[in-house]
N, C-alpha and C positions, 0 to 999 in steps of 0.2 A: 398694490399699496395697501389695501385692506387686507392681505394677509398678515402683514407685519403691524400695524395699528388697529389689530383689530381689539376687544379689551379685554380677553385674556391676555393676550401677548403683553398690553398694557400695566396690567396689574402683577406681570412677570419681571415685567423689567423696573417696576416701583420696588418690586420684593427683592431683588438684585443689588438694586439701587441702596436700600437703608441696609441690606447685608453689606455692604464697601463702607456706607459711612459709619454702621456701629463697631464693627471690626478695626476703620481705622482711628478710632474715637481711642480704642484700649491698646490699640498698637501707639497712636501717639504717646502715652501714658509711659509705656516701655521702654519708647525711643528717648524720650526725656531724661529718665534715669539709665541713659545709656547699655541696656538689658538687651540678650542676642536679640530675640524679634521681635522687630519693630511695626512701623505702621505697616508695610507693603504684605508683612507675612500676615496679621490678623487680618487686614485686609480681605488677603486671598483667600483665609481658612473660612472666613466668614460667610464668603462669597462660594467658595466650593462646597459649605454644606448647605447653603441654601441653597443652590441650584441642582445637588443632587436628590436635597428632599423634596423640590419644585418637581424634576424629572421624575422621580419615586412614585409620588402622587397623581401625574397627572400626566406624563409621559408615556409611560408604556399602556396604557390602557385599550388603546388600536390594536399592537401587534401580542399582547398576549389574552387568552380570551380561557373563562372557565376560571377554577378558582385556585391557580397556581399564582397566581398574581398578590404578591405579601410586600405591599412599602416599605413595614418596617425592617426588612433584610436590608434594605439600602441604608438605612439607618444604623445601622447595627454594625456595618460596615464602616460607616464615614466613625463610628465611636476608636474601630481598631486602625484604622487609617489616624488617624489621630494620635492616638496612643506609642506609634511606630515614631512619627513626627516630633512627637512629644520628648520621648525614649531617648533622642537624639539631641535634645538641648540641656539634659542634665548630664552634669559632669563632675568628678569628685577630685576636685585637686586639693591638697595642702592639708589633708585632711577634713576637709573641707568640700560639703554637697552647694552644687551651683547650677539656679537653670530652673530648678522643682518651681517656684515662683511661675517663672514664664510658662511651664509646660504643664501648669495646671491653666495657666491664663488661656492659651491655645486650646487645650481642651474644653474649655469654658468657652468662648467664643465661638469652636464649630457649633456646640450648642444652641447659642443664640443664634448662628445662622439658618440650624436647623428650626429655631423658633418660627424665624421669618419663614422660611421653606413652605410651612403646614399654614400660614395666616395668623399665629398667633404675634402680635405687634406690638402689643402693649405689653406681655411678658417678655418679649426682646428688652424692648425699651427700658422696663427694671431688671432685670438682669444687667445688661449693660450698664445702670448706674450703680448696681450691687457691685459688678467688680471694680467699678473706676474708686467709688465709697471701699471697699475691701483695700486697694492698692494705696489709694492716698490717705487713711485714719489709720492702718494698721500697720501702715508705714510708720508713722510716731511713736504710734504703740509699741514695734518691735527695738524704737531706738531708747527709748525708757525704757522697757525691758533690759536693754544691753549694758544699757547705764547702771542701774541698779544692782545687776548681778555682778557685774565687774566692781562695785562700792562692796557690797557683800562678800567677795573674794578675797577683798584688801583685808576685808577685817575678819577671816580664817585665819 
């Protein structure tokens, strides 16, 4: 029983924990505006780079020994794992680019998992309201914006 409760493990699965709920914080935000990924995908991204940067850290340090051992590789990976992820939600139809939004959100999100990953908590925590603030103000912004130039079009 105290291998599992003991308080590493504890403080692993806190870090786990706030990686699902700030993940599904910006995935709900998606799902709302009806956007490919939703809560379950930021969820998971959130969740997969905080656990790879929790294993990164603190994981291998038993079975590799001397100074081959580099966290930030793992890191460096979950960026291009990401990017592949990413890659795959933008899409150009009608002339028209769709997805760049969500696949910069996902990119953004493994981030903040990775935040949590290393202990950093309180920069998760603004980041995650920088982009829900970035998704919900700049949203208005881009519909003035659209408003406008289409009044200024009329009167070309």
């Amino acid at each position: 029983m105290n291998l599992i409760f003991n308080p590493q493990n504890l403080e692993i699965f806190g870090q786990l924990l706030l990686a699902v709920t700030l993940g599904s914080l910006i995935g709900m935000e998606r799902e709302l505006r009806g956007r490919l990924a939703g809560v379950k995908t930021h969820a998971l991204v959130c969740l997969g780079a905080g656990l790879f940067t929790v294993l990164s850290t603190i994981g291998f340090g038993e079975f590799v020994s001397g100074t081959g051992l580099d966290p930030s590789r793992v890191a460096s990976q979950i960026v291009v794992g990401i990017g592949f992820l990413g890659a795959g939600l933008i899409v150009f139809q009608q002339s028209q680019i769709q997805g760049l939004t969500t696949a910069a959100g996902i990119w953004t999100t493994a981030a903040i998992g990775m935040a949590i990953g290393v202990k950093f908590y309180f920069v998760a925590l603004f980041a995650t309201f920088l982009v829900l603030l970035v998704y919900a103000v700049l949203y208005y912004f881009e519909i003035f914006i659209d408003r406008f130039r289409d009044k200024t079009r009329k009167l070309d």
